[in-house]
C-alpha positions as CSV (number, residue, x, y, z in Angstrom):
1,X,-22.2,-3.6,11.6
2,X,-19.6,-6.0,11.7
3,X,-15.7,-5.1,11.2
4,X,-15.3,-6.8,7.8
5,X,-18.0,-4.8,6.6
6,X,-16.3,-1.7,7.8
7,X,-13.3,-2.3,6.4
8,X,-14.8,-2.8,3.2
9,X,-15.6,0.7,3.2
10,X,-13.5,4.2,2.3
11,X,-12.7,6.3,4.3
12,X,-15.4,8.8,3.3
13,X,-17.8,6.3,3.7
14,X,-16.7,5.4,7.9
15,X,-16.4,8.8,8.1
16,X,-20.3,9.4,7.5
17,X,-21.4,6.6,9.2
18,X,-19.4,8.0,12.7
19,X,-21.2,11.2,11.6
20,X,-24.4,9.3,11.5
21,X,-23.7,6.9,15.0
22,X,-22.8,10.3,16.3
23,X,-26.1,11.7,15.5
24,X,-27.8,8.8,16.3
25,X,-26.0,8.4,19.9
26,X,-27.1,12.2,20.4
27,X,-30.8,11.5,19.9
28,X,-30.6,8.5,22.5
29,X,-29.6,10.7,25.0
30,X,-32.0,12.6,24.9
31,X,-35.0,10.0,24.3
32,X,-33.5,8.6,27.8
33,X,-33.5,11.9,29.7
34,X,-36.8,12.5,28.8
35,X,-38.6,9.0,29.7
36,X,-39.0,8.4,25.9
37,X,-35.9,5.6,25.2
38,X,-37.8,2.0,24.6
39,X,-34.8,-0.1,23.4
40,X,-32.2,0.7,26.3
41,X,-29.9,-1.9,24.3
42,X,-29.6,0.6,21.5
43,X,-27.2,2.9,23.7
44,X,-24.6,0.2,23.7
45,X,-24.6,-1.0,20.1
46,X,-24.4,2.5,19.0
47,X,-21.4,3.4,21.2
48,X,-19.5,0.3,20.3
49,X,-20.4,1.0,16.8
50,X,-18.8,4.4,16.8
51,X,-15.6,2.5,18.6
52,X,-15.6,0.0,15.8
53,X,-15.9,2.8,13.3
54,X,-13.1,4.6,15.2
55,X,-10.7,1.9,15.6
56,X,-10.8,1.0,11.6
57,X,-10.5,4.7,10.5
58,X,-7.4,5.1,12.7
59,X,-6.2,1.7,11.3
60,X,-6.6,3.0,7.7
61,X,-5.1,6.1,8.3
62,X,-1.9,4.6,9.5
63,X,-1.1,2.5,6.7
């Protein structure tokens, strides 16, 4: 998702899509323990996408 798109959003709404790159991020892990994980490029976008996420939350929380 791209920043302007994120900061589009309210707060409630970044906060359930980190909940949801969180989750997401979780089940990766796992897929690429166990063998399973087809799209390795996946792990990346999700982790900068919970950065992204992060970074504008903490941005709209300080003013």
């Amino acid at each position: 998702m791209k920043p302007e798109e994120l900061r589009a959003k309210t707060q409630d709404e970044l906060k359930d899509s980190l909940v949801r790159l969180r989750k997401e991020a979780f089940n990766l892990r796992f897929q690429q323990a166990s063998g399973q994980l087809e799209n390795t490029a996946r792990v990346r976008q999700v982790r900068r996408g919970i950065a992204r996420t992060k970074t504008i939350l903490r941005d709209k929380a300080q003013g």
